[in-house]
MARVEX-951332 format. One line per field, with one value per residue (C-alpha): residue number from 1; residue in three letters; x, y, z. Coordinates in Angstrom, 2 decimals. Layout:
<sites>
nr = (NUM|...)
rest = (ALA|...)
xx = (X|...)
yy = (Y|...)
zz = (Z|...)
</sites>
This chain:
<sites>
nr = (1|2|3|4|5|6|7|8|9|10|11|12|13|14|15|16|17|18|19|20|21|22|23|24|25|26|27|28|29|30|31|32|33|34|35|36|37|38|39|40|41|42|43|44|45|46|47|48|49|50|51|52|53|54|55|56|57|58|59|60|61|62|63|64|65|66|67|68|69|70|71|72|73|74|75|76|77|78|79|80|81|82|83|84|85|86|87|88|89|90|91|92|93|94|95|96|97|98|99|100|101|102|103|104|105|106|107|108|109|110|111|112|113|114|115|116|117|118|119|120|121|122|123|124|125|126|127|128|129|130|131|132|133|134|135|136|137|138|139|140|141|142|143|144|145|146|147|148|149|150|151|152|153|154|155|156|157|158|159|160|161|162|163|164|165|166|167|168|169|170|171|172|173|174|175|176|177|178|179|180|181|182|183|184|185|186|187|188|189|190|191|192|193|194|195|196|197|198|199|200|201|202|203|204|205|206|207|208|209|210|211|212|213|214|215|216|217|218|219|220|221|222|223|224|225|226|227|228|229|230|231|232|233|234|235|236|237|238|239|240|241|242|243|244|245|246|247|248|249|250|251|252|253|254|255|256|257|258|259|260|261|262|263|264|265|266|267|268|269|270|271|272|273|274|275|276|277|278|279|280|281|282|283|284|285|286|287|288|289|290|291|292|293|294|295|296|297|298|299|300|301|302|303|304|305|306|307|308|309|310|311|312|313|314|315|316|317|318|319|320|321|322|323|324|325|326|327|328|329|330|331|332|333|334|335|336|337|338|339|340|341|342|343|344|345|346|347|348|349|350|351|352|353|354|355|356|357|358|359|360|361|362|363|364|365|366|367|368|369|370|371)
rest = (UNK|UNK|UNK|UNK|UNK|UNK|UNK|UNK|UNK|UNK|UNK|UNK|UNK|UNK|UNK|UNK|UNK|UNK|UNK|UNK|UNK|UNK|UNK|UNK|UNK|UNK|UNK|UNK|UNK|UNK|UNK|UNK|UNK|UNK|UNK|UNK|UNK|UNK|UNK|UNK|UNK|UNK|UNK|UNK|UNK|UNK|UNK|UNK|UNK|UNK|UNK|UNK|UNK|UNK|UNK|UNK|UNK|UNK|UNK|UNK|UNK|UNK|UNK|UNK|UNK|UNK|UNK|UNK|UNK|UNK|UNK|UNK|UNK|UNK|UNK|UNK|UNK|UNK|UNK|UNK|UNK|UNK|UNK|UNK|UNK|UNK|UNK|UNK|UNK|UNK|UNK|UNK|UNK|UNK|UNK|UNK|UNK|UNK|UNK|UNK|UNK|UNK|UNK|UNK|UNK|UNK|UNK|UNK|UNK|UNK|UNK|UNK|UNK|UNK|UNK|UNK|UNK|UNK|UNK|UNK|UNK|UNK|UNK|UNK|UNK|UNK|UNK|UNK|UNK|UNK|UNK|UNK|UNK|UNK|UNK|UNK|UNK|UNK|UNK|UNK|UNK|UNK|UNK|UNK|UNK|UNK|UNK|UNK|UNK|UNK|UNK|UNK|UNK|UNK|UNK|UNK|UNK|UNK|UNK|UNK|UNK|UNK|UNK|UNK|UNK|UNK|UNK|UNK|UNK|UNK|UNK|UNK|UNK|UNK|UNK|UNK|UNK|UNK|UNK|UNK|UNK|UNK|UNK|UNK|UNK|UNK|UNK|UNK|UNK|UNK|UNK|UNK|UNK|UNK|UNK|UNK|UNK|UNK|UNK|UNK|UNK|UNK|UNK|UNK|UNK|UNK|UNK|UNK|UNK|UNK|UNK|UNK|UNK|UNK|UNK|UNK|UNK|UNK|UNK|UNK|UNK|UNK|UNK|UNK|UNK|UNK|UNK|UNK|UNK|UNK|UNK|UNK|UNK|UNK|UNK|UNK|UNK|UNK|UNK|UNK|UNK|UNK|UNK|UNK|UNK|UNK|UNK|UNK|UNK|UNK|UNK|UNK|UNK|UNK|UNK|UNK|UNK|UNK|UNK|UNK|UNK|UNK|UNK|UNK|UNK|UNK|UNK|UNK|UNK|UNK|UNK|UNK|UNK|UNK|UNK|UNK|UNK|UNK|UNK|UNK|UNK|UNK|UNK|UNK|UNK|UNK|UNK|UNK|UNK|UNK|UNK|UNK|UNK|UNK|UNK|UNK|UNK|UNK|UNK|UNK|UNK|UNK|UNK|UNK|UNK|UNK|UNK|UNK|UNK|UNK|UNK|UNK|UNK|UNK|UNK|UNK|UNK|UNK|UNK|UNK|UNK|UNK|UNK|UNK|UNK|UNK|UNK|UNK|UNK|UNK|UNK|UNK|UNK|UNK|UNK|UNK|UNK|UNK|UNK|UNK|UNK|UNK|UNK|UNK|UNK|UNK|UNK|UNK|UNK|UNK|UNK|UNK|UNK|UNK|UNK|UNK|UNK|UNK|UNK|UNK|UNK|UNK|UNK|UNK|UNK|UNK|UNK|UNK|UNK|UNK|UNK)
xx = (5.57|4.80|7.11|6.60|8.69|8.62|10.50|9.88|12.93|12.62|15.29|15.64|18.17|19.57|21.58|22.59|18.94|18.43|16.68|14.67|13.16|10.64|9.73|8.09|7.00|6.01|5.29|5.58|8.96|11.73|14.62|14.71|17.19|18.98|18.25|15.92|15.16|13.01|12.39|10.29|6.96|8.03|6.80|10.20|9.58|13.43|12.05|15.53|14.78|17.90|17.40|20.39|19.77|23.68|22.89|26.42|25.91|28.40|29.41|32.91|34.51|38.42|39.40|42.44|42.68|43.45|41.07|39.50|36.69|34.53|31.35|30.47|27.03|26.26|22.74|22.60|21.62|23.35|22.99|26.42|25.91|29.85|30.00|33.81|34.82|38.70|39.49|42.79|44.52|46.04|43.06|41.66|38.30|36.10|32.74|30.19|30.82|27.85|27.53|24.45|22.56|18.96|19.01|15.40|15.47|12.23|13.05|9.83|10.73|7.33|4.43|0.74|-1.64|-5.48|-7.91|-5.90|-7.96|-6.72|-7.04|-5.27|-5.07|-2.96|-2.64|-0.63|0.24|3.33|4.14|7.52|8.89|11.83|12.78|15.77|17.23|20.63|22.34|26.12|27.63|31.51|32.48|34.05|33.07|34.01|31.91|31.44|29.45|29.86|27.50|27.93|25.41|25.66|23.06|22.63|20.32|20.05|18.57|21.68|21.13|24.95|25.31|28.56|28.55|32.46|32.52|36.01|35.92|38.89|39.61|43.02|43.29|46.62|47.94|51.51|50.43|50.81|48.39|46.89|43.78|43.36|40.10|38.53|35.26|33.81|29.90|27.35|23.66|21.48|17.76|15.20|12.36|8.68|6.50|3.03|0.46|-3.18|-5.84|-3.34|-3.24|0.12|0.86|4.40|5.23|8.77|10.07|13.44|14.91|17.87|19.35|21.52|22.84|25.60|26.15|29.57|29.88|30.56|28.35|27.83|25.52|25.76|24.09|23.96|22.64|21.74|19.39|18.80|16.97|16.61|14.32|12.55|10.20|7.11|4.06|0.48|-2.10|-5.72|-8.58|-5.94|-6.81|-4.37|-4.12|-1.84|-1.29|1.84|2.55|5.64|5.59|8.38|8.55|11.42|12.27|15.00|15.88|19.28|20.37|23.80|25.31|29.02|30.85|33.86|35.85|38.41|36.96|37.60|35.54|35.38|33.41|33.07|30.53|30.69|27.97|28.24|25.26|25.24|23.19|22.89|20.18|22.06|21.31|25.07|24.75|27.79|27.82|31.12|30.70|34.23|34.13|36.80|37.39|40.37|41.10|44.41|45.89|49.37|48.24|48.14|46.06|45.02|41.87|41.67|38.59|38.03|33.82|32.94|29.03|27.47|23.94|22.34|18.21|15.49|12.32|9.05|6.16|2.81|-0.09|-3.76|-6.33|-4.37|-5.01|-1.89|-1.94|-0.11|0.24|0.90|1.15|3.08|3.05|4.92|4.94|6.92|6.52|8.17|9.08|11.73|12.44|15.59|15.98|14.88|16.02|15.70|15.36|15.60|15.08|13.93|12.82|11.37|10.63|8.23|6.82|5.58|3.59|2.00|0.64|4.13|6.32|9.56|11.40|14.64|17.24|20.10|23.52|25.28|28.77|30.25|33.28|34.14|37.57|38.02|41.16|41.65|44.74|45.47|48.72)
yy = (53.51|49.96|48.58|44.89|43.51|39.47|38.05|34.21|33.01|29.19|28.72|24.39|23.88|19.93|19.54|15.76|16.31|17.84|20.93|21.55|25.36|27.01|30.44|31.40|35.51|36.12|39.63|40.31|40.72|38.34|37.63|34.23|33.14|34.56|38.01|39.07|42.93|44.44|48.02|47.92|47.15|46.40|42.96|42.05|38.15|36.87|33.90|32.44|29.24|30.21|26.28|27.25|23.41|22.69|19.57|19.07|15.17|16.14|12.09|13.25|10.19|10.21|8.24|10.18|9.73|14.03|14.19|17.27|18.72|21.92|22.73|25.93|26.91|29.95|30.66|32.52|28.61|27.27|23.49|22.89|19.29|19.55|16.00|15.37|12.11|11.40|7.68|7.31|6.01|8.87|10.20|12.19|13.06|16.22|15.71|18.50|21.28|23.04|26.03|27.60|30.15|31.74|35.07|36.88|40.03|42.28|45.67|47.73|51.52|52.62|51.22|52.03|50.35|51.03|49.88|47.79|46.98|46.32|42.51|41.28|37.55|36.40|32.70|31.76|27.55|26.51|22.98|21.45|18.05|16.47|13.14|12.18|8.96|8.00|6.76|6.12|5.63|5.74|7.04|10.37|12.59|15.99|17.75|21.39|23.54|26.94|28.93|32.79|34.94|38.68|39.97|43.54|45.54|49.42|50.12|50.31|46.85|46.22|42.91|40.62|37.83|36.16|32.33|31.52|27.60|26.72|23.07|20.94|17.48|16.13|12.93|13.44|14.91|18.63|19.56|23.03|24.70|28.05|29.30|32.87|32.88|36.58|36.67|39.13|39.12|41.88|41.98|44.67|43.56|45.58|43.67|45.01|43.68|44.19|43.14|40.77|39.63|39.89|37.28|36.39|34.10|33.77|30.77|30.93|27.77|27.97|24.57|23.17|19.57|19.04|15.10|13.66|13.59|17.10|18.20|21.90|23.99|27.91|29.27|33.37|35.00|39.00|40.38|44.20|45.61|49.53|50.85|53.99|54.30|56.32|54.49|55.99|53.96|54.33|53.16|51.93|48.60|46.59|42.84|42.28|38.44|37.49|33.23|33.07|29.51|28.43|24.69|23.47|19.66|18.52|15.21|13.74|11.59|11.45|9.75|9.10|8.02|7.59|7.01|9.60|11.87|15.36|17.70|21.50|23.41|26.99|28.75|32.65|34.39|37.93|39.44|43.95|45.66|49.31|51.41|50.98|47.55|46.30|42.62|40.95|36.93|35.67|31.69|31.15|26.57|25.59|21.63|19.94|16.15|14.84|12.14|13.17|15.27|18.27|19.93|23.38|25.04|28.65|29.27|33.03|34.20|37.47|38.04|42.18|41.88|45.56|45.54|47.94|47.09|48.87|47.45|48.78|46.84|47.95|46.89|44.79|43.66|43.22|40.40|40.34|36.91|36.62|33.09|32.23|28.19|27.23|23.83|21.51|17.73|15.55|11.98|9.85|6.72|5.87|4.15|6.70|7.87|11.32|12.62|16.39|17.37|20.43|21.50|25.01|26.01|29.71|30.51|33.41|33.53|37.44|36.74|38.44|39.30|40.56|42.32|43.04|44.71|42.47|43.08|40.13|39.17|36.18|35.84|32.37|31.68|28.72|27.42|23.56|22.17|18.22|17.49)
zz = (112.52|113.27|115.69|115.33|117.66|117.85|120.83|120.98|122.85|123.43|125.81|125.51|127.81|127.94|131.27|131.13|133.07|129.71|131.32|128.31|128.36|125.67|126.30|123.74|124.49|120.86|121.73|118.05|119.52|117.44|120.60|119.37|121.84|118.80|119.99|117.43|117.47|114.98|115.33|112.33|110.99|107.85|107.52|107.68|107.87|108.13|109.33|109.30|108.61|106.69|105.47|107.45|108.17|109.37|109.71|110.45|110.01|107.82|107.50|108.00|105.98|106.06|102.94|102.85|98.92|98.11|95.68|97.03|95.34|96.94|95.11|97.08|95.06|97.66|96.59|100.11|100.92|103.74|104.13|105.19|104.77|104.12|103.78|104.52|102.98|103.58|103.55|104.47|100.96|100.99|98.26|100.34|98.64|100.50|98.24|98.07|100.95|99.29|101.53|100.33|102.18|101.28|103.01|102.04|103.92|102.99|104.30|102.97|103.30|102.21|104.69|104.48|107.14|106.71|108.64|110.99|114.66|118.02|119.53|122.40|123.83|126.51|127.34|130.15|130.45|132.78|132.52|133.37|132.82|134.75|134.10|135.88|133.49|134.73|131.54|131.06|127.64|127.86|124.39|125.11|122.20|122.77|120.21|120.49|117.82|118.77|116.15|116.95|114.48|114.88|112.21|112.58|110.03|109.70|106.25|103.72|101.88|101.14|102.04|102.18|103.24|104.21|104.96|106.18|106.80|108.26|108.69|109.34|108.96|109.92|107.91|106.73|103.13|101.52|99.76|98.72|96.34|95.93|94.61|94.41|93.55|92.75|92.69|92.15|92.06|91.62|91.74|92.29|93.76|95.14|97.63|97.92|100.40|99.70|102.67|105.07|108.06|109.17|111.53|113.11|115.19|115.76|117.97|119.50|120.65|123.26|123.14|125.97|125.89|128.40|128.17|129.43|125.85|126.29|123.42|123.60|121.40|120.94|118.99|119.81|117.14|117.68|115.00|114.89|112.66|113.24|110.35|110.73|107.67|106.61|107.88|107.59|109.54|109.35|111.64|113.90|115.77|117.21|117.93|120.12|121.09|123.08|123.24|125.91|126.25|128.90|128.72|131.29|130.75|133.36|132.68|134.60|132.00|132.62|129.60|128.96|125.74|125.71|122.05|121.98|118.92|119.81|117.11|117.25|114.96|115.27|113.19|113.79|111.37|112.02|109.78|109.70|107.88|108.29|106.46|103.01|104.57|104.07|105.22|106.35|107.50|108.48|108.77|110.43|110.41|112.07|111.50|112.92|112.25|112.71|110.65|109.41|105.58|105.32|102.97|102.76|100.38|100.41|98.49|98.59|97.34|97.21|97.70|98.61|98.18|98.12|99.05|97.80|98.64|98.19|100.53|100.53|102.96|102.62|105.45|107.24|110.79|113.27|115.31|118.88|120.74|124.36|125.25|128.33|128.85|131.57|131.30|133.83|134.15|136.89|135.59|137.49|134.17|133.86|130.70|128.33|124.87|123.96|120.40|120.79|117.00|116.60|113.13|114.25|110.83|110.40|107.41|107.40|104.71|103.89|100.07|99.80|96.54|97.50|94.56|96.07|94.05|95.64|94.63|96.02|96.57|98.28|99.44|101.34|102.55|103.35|104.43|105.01|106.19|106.35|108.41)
</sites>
C-alpha cells in the first residue's frame, strides 16, 4: 500500500495586520488547511481546484423586476458566479445562478508500482513579512462567507451531491418557483499509468482577513479518503520531498468601511464517500437581502454519482517534498493596498485517463425568499 499522504496547509491569515501564513508541509500529505487526508496511494489527484471558483462577485444587482430565472447546469462545476440581478421595479430578475461543480475523484482499487526509488529533499526557508499600514475606510460591510466542506471518502463511489441555496430578499412581493430537477450520469471509466512520475503537490491556503469591514473567510474543508487497496511494489525507492512553506505576513492595516450592507453567505459542502464511495456535498447558500418581496425558489436536483476505477502504474517513481519556508518580512508603510488573490490552482497532471463509472444525481434545493 502506498500511503500518499499530501499535507500542504497554507495557513494565510489577514489580521487587519493581515497576518498572512503559508505552510506549505507537502509531505505528500493533502491537510490543505482543508484537512486533506489521503490514506491511499491511489493517485487520487482531487486537486480540488473544484473550478470551485466562488467567485462570489456575484454582482448582486437588485432590479427587483420578478423575473427570476435559475439556470442550474450542475456539471459537478461549481462557479457560483450566482450573479443576482434584482433592480427594484419590482421585476426582480436573478440571471444565471449556474452552480456547476467538476468533482473528478480517481479512486484506483487496483495499484501496481514497479521499480519505484527512494529520494528525499528537505528545504527549510522562514521568511516573514509585517507591514503595519494603518488604513481607515468607514463603509461598514459586514460580509461573512462561511464555506464549511466536510468531504469524507471510504471506497463506495455513491455520490450525492445536495445544494440547498437558501436566500431571502425582503421587498414587499410574493413570489414562488418550484423546480425538481432529477439527474443522473453514469460513466465507467479505467485509468492506467504506464512509466510516471507521480508528483503532488497540494497547497492549502488558510485565509484570514479580519478588516473593520468585518470580512470573515472559512473555509474548513476535511477530506478523508480511507482506501485500502491491493498494491504490489517492486524495486521499491522512495522520494520523499516535503515543501512546508510557512510564510507569515502581518500587516496592521486597519481599514474601516462603513455603508451599512450586511451580507451572510454560508456555504456548508459536506462531501462522504465511503468505500462504495457515496459522495455527498451539501452547498447550504444562505443569502439574505431585505427590500420588502418576497420570493421563494425551491429548486430541488438530485445528483448520486457511483465511481469504479481501475488504475494500474508501471515504473513509477514517488516523489516526497519537504519544504519548510518560513518566511517573515518586517515593513512599517502605511499607505499600502493589498491584493490578496489567490488562484492556488494544482494540476496534477499523471498522463492520466480516468474512466469512472459515475452514476450521478443532483439534487439542489434551493430556497429563495424575497420579503
Amino acid at each position: 500500500m502506498m500511503n500518499l499522504l499530501i499535507s500542504e496547509s497554507q495557513n494565510l491569515r489577514i489580521s487587519e495586520s493581515p497576518n498572512l501564513r503559508n505552510s506549505e508541509s507537502q509531505n505528500l500529505s493533502i491537510s490543505v488547511s482543508q484537512n486533506f487526508r489521503i490514506s491511499e496511494s491511489q493517485n487520487l489527484t482531487i486537486s480540488q481546484s473544484r473550478n470551485l471558483r466562488i467567485s462570489e462577485s456575484r454582482n448582486l444587482r437588485i432590479s427587483e423586476s420578478p423575473n427570476l430565472r435559475i439556470s442550474e447546469s450542475q456539471n459537478l462545476r461549481i462557479s457560483e458566479s450566482q450573479n443576482l440581478r434584482i433592480s427594484e421595479t419590482q421585476n426582480l430578475r436573478i440571471s444565471v445562478i449556474s452552480v456547476s461543480q467538476n468533482f473528478r475523484i480517481s479512486e484506483s482499487q487496483n495499484l501496481r508500482i514497479s521499480e519505484s526509488q527512494n529520494l528525499r529533499i528537505s528545504e527549510s526557508q522562514n521568511l516573514r513579512i509585517s507591514e503595519s499600514p494603518n488604513l481607515r475606510i468607514s463603509e461598514s460591510q459586514n460580509l461573512r462567507i462561511s464555506e464549511s466542506q466536510n468531504l469524507k471518502i471510504s471506497e463506495s463511489q455513491n455520490l450525492r451531491i445536495s445544494e440547498s441555496q437558501n436566500l431571502r430578499i425582503s421587498e414587499s412581493q410574493n413570489l414562488r418557483i418550484s423546480e425538481s430537477q432529477n439527474l443522473r450520469i453514469s460513466e465507467s471509466q479505467y485509468l492506467r499509468i504506464s512509466e510516471s512520475q507521480n508528483f503532488r503537490i497540494s497547497e492549502s491556503q488558510y485565509l484570514r482577513i479580519s478588516e473593520s469591514q468585518n470580512f470573515s473567510i472559512s473555509e474548513s474543508q476535511n477530506l478523508k479518503i480511507s482506501e485500502s487497496q491491493n498494491l504490489s511494489i517492486s524495486k521499491s525507492q522512495n522520494f520523499r520531498i516535503s515543501e512546508s512553506q510557512n510564510l507569515r505576513i502581518s500587516k496592521s492595516e486597519n481599514r474601516r468601511i462603513s455603508e451599512s450592507q450586511y451580507l451572510r453567505i454560508s456555504e456548508s459542502q459536506n462531501l462522504r464517500i465511503s468505500k462504495s464511495q457515496n459522495l455527498r456535498i451539501s452547498e447550504s447558500q444562505n443569502l439574505r437581502i431585505s427590500e420588502s418581496q418576497n420570493l421563494r425558489i425551491s429548486e430541488s436536483q438530485n445528483l448520486r454519482i457511483s465511481v469504479s476505477q481501475n488504475l494500474r502504474i508501471s515504473k513509477s517513481q514517488n516523489f516526497r517534498i519537504a519544504e519548510s519556508q518560513n518566511l517573515r518580512i518586517s515593513e512599517s508603510h502605511q499607505n499600502r493596498r493589498i491584493s490578496e488573490s489567490q488562484n492556488l490552482r494544482i494540476s496534477e497532471t499523471q498522463n492520466l485517463r480516468i474512466s469512472v463509472s459515475q452514476n450521478l444525481r443532483i439534487s439542489e434545493s434551493q430556497n429563495l425568499r424575497i420579503f
